[in-house]
C-alpha positions as CSV (number, residue, x, y, z in Angstrom):
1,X,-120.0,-33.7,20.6
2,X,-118.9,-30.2,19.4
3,X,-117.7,-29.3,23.0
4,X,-115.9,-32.5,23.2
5,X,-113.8,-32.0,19.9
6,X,-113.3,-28.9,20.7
7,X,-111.6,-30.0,24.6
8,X,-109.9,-32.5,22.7
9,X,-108.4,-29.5,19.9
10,X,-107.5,-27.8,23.4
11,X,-105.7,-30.8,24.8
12,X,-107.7,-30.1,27.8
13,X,-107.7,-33.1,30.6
14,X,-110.8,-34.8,31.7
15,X,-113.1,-37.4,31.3
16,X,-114.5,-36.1,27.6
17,X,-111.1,-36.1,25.7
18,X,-109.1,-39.2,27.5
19,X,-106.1,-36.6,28.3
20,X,-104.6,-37.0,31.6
21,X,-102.1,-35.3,33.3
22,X,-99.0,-36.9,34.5
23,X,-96.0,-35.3,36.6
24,X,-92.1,-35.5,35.1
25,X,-89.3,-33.7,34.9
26,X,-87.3,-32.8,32.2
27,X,-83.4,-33.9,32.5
28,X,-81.8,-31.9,29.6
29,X,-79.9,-29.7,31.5
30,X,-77.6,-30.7,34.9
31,X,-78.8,-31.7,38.1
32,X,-79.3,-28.2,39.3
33,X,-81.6,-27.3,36.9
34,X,-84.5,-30.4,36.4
35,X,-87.7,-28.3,35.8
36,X,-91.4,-30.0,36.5
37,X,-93.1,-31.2,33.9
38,X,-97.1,-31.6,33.8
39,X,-97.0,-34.4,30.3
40,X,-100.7,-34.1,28.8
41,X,-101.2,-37.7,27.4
42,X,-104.0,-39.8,25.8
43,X,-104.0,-43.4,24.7
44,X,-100.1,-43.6,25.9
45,X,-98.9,-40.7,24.2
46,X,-97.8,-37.4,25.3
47,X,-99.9,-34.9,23.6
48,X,-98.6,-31.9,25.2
49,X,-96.1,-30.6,27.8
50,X,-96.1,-27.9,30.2
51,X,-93.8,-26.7,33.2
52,X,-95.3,-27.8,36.1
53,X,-96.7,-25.1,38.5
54,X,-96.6,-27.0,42.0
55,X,-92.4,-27.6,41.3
56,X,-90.8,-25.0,43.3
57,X,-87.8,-24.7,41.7
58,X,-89.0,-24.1,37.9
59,X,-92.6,-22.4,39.2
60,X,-94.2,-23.6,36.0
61,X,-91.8,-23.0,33.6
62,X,-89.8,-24.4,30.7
63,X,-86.9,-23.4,28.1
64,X,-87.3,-23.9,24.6
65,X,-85.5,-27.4,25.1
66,X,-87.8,-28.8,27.7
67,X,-90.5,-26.6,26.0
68,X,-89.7,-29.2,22.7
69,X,-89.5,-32.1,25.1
70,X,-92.4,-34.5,22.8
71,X,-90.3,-33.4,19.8
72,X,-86.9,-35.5,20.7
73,X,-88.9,-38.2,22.5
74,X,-91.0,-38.9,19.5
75,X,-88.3,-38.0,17.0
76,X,-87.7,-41.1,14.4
77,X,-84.2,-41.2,14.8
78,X,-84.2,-42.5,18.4
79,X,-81.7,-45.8,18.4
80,X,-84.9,-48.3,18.5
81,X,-83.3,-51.2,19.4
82,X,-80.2,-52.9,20.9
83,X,-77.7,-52.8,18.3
84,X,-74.7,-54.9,17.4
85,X,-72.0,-53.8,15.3
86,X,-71.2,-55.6,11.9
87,X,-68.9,-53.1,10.0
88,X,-65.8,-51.6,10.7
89,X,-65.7,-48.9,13.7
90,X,-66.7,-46.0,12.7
91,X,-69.0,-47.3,9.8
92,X,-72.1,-46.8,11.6
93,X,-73.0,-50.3,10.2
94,X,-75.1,-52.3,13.2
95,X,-77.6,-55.0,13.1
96,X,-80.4,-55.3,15.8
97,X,-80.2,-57.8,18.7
98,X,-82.0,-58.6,21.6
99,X,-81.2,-56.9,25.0
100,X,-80.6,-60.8,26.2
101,X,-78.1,-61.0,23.6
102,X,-77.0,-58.2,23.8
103,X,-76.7,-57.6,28.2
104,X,-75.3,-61.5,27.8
105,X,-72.6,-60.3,25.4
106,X,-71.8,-57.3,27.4
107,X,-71.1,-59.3,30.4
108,X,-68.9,-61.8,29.1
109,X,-66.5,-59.5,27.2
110,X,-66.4,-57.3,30.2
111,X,-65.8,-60.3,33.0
112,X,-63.3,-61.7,30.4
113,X,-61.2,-58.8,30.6
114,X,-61.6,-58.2,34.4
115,X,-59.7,-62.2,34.8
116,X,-57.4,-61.7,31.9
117,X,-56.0,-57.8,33.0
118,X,-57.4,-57.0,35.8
119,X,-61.1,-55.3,36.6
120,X,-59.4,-51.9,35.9
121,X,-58.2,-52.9,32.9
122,X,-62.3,-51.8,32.2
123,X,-63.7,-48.6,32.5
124,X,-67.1,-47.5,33.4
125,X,-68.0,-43.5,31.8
126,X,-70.8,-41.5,32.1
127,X,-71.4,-38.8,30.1
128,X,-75.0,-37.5,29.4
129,X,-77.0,-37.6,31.2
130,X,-76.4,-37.8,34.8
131,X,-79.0,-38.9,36.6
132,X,-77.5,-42.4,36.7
133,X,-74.2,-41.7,37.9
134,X,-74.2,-43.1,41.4
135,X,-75.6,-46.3,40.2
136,X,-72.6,-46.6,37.5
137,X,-70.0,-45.6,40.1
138,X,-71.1,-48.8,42.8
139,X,-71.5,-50.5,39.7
140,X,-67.7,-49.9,38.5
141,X,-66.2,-50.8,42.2
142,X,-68.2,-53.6,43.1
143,X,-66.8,-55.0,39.5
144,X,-63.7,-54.0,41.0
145,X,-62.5,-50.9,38.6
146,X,-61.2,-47.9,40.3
147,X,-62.0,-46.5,36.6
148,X,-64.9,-44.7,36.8
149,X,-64.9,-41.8,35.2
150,X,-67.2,-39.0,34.0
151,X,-67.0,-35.7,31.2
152,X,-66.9,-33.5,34.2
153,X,-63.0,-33.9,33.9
154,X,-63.8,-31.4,31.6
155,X,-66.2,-29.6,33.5
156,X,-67.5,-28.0,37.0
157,X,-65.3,-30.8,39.2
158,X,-62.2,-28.6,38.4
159,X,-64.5,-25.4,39.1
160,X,-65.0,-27.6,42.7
161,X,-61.4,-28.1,43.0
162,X,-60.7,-24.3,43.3
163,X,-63.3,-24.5,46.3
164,X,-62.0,-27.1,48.1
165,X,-58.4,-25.9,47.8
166,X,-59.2,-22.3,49.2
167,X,-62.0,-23.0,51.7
168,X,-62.3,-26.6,51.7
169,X,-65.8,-27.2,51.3
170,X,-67.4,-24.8,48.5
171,X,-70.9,-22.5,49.2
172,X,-73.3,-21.4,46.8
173,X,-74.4,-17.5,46.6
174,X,-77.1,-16.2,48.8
175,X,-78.7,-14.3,46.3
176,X,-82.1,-13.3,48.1
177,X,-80.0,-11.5,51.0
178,X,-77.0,-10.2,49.3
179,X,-76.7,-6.3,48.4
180,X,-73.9,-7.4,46.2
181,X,-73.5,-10.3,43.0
182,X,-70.5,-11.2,42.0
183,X,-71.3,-13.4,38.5
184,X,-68.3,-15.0,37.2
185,X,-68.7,-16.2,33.6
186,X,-71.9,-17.5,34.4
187,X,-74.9,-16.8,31.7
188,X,-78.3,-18.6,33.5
189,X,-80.9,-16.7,31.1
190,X,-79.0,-19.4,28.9
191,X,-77.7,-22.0,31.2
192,X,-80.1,-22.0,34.2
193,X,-83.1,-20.4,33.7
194,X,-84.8,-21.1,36.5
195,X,-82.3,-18.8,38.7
196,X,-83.1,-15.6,36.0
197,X,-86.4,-14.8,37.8
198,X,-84.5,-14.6,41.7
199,X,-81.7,-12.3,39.8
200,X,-84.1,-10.1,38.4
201,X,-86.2,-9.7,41.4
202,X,-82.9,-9.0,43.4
203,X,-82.2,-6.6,40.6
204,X,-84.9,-4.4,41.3
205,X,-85.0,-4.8,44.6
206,X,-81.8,-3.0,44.9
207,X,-79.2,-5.4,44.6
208,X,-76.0,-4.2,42.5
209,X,-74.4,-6.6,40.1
210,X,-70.6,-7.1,38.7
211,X,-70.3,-9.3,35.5
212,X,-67.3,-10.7,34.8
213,X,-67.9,-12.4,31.1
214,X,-66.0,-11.7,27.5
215,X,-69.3,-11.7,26.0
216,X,-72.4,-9.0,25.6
217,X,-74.4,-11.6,27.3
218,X,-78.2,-11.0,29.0
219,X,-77.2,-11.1,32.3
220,X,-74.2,-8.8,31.7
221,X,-76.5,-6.4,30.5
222,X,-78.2,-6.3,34.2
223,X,-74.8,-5.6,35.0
224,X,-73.9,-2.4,36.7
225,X,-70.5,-2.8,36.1
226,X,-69.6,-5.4,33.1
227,X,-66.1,-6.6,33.3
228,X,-65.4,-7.8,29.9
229,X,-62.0,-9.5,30.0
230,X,-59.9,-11.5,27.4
231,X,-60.9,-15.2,27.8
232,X,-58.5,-16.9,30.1
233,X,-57.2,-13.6,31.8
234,X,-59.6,-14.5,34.3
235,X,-56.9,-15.5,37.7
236,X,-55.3,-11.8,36.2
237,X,-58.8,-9.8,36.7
238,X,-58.9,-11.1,40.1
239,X,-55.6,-10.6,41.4
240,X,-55.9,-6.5,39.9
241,X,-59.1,-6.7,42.1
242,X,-57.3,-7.8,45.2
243,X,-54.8,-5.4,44.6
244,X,-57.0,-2.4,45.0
245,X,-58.9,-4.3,48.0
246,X,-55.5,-4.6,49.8
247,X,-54.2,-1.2,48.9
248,X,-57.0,0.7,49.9
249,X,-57.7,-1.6,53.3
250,X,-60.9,-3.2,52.0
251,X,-60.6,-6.4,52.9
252,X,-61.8,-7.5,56.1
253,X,-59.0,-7.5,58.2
254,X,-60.6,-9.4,61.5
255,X,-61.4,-12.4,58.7
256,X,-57.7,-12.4,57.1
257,X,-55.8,-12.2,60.4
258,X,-57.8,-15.2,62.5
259,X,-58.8,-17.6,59.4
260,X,-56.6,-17.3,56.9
261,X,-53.4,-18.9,55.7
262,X,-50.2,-17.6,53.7
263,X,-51.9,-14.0,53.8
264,X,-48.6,-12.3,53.5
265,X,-47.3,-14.5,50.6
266,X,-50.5,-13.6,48.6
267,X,-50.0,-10.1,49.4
268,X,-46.6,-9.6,47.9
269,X,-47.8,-12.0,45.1
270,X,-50.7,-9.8,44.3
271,X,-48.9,-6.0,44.8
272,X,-48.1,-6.6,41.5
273,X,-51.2,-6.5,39.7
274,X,-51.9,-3.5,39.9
275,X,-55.0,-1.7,38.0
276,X,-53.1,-0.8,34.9
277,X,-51.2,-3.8,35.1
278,X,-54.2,-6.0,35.1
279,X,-55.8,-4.0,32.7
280,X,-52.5,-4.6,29.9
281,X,-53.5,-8.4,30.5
282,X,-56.7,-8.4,30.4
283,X,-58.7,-5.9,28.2
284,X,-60.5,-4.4,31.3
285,X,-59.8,-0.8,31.8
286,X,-58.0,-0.2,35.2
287,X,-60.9,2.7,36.3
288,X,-63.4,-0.4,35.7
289,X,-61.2,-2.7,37.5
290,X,-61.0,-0.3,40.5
291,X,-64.8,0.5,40.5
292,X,-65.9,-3.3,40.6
293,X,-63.4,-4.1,43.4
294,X,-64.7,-1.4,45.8
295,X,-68.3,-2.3,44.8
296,X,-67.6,-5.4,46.1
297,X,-65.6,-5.1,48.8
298,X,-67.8,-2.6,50.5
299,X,-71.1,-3.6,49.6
300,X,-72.3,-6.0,52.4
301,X,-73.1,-8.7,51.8
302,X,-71.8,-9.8,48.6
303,X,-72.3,-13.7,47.2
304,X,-69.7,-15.0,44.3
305,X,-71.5,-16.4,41.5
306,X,-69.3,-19.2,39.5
307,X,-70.1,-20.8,36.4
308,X,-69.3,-25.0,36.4
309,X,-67.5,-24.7,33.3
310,X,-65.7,-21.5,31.2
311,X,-63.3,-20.2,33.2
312,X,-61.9,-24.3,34.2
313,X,-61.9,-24.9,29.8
314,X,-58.6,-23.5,30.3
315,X,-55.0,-25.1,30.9
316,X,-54.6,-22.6,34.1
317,X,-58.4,-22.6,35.0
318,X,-58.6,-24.1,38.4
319,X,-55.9,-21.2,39.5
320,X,-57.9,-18.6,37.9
321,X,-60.9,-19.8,39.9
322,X,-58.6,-20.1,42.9
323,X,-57.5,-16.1,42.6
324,X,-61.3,-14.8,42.1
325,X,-62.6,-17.0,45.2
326,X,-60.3,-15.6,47.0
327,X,-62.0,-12.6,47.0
328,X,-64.8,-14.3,49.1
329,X,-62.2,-14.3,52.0
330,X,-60.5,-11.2,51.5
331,X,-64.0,-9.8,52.2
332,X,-65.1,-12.1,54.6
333,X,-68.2,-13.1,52.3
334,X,-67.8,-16.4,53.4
335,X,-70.6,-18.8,55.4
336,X,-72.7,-15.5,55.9
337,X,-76.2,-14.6,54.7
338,X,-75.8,-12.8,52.2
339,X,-72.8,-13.8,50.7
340,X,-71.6,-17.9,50.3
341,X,-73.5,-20.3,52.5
342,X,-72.0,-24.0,52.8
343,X,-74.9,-26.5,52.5
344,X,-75.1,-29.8,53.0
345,X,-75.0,-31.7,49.8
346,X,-78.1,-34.1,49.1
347,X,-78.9,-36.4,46.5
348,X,-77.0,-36.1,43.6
349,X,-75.1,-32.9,45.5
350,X,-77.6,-30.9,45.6
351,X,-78.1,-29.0,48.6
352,X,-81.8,-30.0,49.3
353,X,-82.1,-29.9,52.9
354,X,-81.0,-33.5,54.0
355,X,-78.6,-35.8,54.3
356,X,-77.9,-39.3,52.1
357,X,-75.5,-41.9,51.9
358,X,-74.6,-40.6,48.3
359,X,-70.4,-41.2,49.2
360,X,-70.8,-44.5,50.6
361,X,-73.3,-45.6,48.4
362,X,-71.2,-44.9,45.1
363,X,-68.3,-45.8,47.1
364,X,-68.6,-49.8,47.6
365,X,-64.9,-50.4,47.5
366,X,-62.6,-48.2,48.8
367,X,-59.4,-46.4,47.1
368,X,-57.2,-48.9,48.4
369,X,-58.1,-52.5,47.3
370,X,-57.8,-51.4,44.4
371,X,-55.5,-50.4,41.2
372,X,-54.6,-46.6,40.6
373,X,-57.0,-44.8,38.8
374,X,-56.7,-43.7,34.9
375,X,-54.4,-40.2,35.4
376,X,-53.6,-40.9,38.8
377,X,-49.9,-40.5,38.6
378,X,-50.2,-37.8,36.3
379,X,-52.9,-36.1,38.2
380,X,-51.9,-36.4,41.7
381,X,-54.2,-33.8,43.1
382,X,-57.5,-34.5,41.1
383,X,-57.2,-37.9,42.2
384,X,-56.8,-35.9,46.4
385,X,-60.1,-34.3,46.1
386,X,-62.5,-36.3,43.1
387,X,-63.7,-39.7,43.8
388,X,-63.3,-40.2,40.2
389,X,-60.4,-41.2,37.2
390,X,-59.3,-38.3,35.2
391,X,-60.6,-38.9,31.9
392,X,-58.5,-37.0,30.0
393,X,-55.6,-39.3,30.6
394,X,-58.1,-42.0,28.8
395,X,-56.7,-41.6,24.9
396,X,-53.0,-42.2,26.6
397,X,-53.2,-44.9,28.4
398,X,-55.3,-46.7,26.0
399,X,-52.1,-46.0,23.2
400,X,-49.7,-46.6,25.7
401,X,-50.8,-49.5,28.3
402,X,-49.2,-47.9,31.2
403,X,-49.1,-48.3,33.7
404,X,-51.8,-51.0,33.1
405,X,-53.8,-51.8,29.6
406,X,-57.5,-50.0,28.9
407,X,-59.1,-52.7,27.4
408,X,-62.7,-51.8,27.4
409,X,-65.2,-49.1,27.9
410,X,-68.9,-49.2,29.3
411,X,-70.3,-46.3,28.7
412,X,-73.7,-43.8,29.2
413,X,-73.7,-40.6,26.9
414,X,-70.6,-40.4,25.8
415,X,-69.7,-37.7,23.6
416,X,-66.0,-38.2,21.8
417,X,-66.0,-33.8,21.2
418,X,-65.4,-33.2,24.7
419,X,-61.6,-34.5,24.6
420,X,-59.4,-31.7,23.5
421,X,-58.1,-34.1,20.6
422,X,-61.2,-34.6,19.6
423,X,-60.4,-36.8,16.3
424,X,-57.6,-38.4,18.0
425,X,-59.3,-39.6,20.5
426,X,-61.6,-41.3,17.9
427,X,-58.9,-43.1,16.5
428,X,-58.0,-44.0,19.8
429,X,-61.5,-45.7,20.5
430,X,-60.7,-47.9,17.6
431,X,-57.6,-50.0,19.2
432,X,-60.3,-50.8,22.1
433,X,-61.4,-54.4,22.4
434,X,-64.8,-53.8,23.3
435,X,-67.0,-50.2,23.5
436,X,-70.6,-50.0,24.6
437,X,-72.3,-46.6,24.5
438,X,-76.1,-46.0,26.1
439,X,-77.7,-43.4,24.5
440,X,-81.3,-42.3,22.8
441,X,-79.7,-41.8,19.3
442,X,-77.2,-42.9,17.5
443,X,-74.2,-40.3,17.6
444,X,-70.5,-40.4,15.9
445,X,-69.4,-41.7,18.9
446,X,-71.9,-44.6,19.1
447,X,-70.5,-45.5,15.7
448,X,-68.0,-46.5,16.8
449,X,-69.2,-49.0,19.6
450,X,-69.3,-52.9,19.6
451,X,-72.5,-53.0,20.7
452,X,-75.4,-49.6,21.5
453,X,-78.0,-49.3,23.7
454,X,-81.2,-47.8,23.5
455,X,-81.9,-45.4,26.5
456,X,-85.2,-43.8,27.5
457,X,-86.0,-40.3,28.0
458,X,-87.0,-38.7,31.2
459,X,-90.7,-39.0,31.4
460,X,-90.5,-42.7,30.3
461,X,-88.7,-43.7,33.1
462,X,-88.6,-43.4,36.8
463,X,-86.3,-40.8,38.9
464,X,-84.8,-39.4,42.4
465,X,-84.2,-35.6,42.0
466,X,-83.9,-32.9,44.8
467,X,-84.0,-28.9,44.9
468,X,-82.7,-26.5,46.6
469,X,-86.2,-25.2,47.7
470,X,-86.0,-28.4,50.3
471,X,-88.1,-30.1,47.6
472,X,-88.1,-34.1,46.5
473,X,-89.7,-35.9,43.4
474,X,-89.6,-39.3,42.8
475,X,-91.1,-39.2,39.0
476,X,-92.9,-42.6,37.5
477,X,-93.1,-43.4,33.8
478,X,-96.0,-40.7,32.1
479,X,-95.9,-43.4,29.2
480,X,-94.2,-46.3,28.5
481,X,-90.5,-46.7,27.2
482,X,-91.1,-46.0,23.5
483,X,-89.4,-49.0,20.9
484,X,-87.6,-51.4,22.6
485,X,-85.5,-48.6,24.7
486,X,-85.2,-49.0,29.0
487,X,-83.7,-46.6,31.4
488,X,-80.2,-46.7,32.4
489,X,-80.9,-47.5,36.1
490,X,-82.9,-51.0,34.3
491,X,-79.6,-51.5,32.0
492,X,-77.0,-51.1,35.3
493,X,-79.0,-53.1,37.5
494,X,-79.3,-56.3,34.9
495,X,-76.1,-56.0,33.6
496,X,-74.5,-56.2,37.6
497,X,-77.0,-59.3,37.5
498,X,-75.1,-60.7,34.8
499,X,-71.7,-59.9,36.0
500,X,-72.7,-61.8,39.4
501,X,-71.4,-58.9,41.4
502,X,-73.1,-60.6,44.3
503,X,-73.7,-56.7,45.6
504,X,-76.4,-57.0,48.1
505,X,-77.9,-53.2,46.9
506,X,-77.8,-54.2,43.7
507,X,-79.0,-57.4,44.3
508,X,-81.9,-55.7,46.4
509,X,-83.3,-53.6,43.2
510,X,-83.3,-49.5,42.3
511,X,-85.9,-49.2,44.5
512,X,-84.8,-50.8,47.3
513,X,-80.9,-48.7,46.8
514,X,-83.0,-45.9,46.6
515,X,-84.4,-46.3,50.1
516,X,-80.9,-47.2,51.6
517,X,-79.4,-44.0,50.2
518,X,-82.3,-41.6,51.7
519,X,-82.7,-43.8,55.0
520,X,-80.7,-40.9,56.7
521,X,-83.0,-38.5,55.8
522,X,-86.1,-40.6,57.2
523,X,-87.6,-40.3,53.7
524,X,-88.7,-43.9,51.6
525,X,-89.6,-44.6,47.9
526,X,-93.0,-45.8,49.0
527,X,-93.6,-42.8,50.6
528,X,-92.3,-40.4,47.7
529,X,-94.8,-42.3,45.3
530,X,-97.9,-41.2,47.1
531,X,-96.7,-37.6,46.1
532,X,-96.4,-37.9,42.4
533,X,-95.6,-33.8,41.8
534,X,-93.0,-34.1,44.5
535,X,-93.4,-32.9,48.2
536,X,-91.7,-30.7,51.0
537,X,-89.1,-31.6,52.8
538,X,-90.3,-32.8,56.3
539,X,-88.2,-31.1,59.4
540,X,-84.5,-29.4,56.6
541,X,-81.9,-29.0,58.4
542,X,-81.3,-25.8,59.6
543,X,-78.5,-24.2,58.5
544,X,-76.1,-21.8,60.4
545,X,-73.9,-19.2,59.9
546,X,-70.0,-19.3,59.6
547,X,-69.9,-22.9,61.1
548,X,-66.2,-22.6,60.6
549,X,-66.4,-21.1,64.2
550,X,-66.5,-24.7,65.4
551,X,-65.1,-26.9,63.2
552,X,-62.6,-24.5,61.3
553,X,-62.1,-25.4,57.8
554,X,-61.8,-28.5,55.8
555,X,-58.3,-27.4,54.5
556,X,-54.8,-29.4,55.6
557,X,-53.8,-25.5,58.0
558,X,-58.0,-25.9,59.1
559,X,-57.7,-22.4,57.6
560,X,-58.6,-20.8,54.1
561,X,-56.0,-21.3,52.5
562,X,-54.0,-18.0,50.2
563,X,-51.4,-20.4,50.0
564,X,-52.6,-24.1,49.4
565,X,-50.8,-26.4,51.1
566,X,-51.8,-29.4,48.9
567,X,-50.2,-28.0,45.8
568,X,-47.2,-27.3,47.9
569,X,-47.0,-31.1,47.9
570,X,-46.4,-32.0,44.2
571,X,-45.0,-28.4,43.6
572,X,-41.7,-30.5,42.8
573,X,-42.5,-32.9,41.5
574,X,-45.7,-31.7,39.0
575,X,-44.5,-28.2,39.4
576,X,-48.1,-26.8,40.8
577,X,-48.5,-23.3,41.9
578,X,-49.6,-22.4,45.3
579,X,-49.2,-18.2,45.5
580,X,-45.6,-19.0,47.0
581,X,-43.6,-16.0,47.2
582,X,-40.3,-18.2,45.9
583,X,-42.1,-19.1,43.3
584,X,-43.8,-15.8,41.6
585,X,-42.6,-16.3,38.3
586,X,-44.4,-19.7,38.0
587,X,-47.8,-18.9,39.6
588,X,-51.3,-18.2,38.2
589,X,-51.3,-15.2,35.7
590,X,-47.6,-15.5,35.3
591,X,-47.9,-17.7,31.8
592,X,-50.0,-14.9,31.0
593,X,-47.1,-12.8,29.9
594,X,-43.3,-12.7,29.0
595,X,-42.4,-10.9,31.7
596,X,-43.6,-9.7,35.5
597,X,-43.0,-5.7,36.0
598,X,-40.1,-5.0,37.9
């Protein structure tokens, strides 16, 4: 008996205490980032959680915020039941309904709207967390609403922009071969900590390291050199560095001459940042400047580190991010080992090793049949690359009803403080019709909402994630929805029952969507549940270097582009910069300052 209590005080699993052990994951973070859990749990109740060893990606550990997973799933102010509002918006005033009621009411108001204005005249957000977002993207078309939308307006899809408009097709760092890391405002012993351990390992394997970051942060202190700019200067910081990579014949001139575009526009553009010049705007001594462009240029290979959001939470952020990857092709540090490999993008685009019908799964209707998106004529060139509305165009067309009326929003996670009007925006919420929100407690923004949802956490539900270790999970529930709360993918799928999308994937269940989406890779649901920690990718595809070689690049000149040819198409009439020699006075950097040197 004394053993046993004494297992049991250990939360040790096994026949004497009643603890098992049941694989998760935990889904604070982004889909990069979903580290295994191993949830300890007796009579129902999760007792204890630890990273889970056999995960590849986490190898067995946890942050503090998936280390205090038990203490938000249990915590008392988890929205317990459906809720409908009673007071005014904003009150926080809600009485609990059933999910029939509630699902039933959801559906009317939003099919009402869809034959009085239109199905875009609804929009369909998520916000936090993620996981559900190709589900809520075929659920918004098959409704008929070009209007989904997502917070990462806000976020790395700008950061993605930059990509696609130099290179077409953006490539993650090879940090394991490179002699050379380039970090760009990226902090993962805060943000990613599963990547810390392969930085420090390259770290003392020999592998130098340039920080570019306005803070003292950990990983700047690995730095060997730490550029510590003014926030915003970044597009500056990276044009000084080209400047000195030009100048002193750096770059790699074979790369530039046969795969690069608008080469000698870029050139003039960037002769005048020089060091001191770039150092005036951006706080980084010129010697510094100079030092982390040779390091880079000549160490080889180097691999370009980006963060998804800091440097793009800026009015010119997608140019900034446009001048510093250029530096990837002025060096050549493209599609190598070593430097930036492109990857096929897998579930959830993540590069896991396989292919899915991700696109054509969220994409049930196409572009044409139906309205313009939210920001489309505004945001011309967002609406060119991101299968998405621009959400920060929301608040105006909601006041204004052009060049259609908002009438009502369905949405997962949404946070109201991510709009840079933050308070304005609430207002704005209130001349709605109708607002749903999904979420596990009840925030500001839900208090506003005609009628909340409770969502489940992670390990009560079940969920597709991949890693880039060629690794797939397919989690079940380790206990039961707590309260009366279910998982998004449960709340998407009923409510296009109730809407009678008549969408044959929905119709066919998660499960069964699931299967559909992975059938490229050869890989089934069944299958993945017989494999409860998550298993090996059978046969990845291999990957090979500077594939450009056949194909060329997925850019309008086939070429990286210096000069982007599809901001040369609204440069009139949206006034985007595309490192145009008529146009210096207007490019990146140049709102920096009063006045260019002469």
């Amino acid at each position: 008996m004394l053993v046993a209590d004494e297992l049991l005080k250990g939360k040790i699993p096994g026949a004497e205490t009643g603890i098992s052990v049941r694989k998760s994951i935990c889904t604070i973070c982004d889909p990069q980032t979903q580290c295994g859990l191993d949830v300890y749990v007796k009579d129902e109740i999760a007792v204890k959680v630890e990273g889970s060893k056999e995960n590849p990606h986490s190898q067995g550990t946890l942050c503090s915020k998936g280390a205090a997973t038990r203490q938000y799933v249990y915590h008392t102010d988890r929205i317990k039941t459906p809720l409908k509002r009673i007071g005014d918006k904003g009150s926080g005033e809600f009485q609990p309904i059933s999910w029939d009621e509630a699902l039933d009411t959801v559906a009317e108001k939003l099919n009402n709207h869809k034959a009085k204005s239109g199905p875009e005249s609804v929009i369909f957000f998520a916000g936090y967390t993620k996981w559900m977002r190709l589900l809520l993207h075929r659920l918004a078309h098959s409704f008929g609403s070009p209007n989904y939308c997502t917070e990462s307006s806000t976020c790395m899809r700008a950061m993605a922009m930059a990509w696609n408009l130099v290179f077409g097709t953006p490539a993650g760092p090879d940090i394991k071969n490179a002699a050379c890391v380039l970090v760009w405002s990226a902090n993962p012993f805060y943000s990613n900590t599963c990547l810390t351990s392969r930085l420090m390992d390259a770290k003392e394997l020999g592998t130098k390291f340039i920080v570019v970051d306005p803070r003292l942060t950990p990983t700047a202190a690995m730095a060997d050199i730490h550029l510590q700019l003014k926030p915003g200067t970044d597009g500056a910081l990276a044009l000084g560095m080209a400047n000195v990579i030009i100048n002193e014949g750096l770059y790699d001139q074979a790369f530039v001459a046969e795969h690069t575009h608008g080469f000698n526009e870029y050139r003039e553009y960037v002769s005048l940042f020089t060091p001191e010049y770039a150092a005036e705007l951006t706080g980084v001594p010129a010697d510094k400047i100079c030092a982390a462009a040779r390091m880079y240029a000549v160490t080889k290979p180097a691999a370009f580190m980006p963060s998804a959001a800091p440097v793009v939470h800026h009015t010119n952020g997608v140019q900034n991010y446009r001048a510093a990857m250029s530096l990837i092709a002025l060096t050549g540090n493209y599609d190598i080992p070593g430097g930036n490999i492109v990857m096929p993008k897998g579930y959830l685009q993540v590069s896991s090793g396989f292919s899915t019908r991700d696109h054509e799964f969220a994409m049930s209707k196409a572009w044409d049949e139906m309205a313009p998106r939210v920001g489309q004529q505004r945001f011309p060139l967002w609406c060119d690359l991101v299968d998405e509305g621009q959400s920060m165009d929301i608040p105006r067309q909601i006041v204004s009803g052009t060049p259609y009326p908002i009438n009502a929003i369905m949405a997962f996670g949404m946070n109201y403080r991510m709009w840079p009007d933050s308070e304005g925006f609430l207002e704005t919420l209130k001349k709605l019709d109708f607002f749903v929100n999904v979420d596990l407690f009840m925030t500001d923004t839900c208090k506003y909402a005609d009628i909340v949802l409770p969502a489940s956490s992670s390990i009560e539900r079940s969920e597709l994630r991949c890693y880039p270790q060629n690794y797939i999970i397919f989690t079940q529930p380790a206990i039961e929805p707590l309260y009366d709360s279910r998982s998004d993918a449960d709340i998407i799928f009923e409510l296009a029952r109730r809407l009678k999308l008549k969408d044959p994937l929905f119709d066919a269940g998660y499960e069964a969507a699931l299967d559909w989406i992975l059938e490229p890779a050869g890989l089934t649901i069944g299958e993945l549940k017989k494999r409860p920690g998550g298993m090996s990718i059978p046969n990845p595809i291999k990957q090979e270097a500077r594939k450009y070689l056949q194909g060329g690049f997925k850019t309008p000149t086939g070429k990286v582009e210096f000069v982007s040819k599809m901001l040369e198409k609204y440069s009139q009439s949206h006034g985007y910069d595309s490192y145009s020699a008529s146009r210096l006075r207007e490019l990146p950097c140049a709102k920096l300052h009063e006045k260019l040197p002469e």
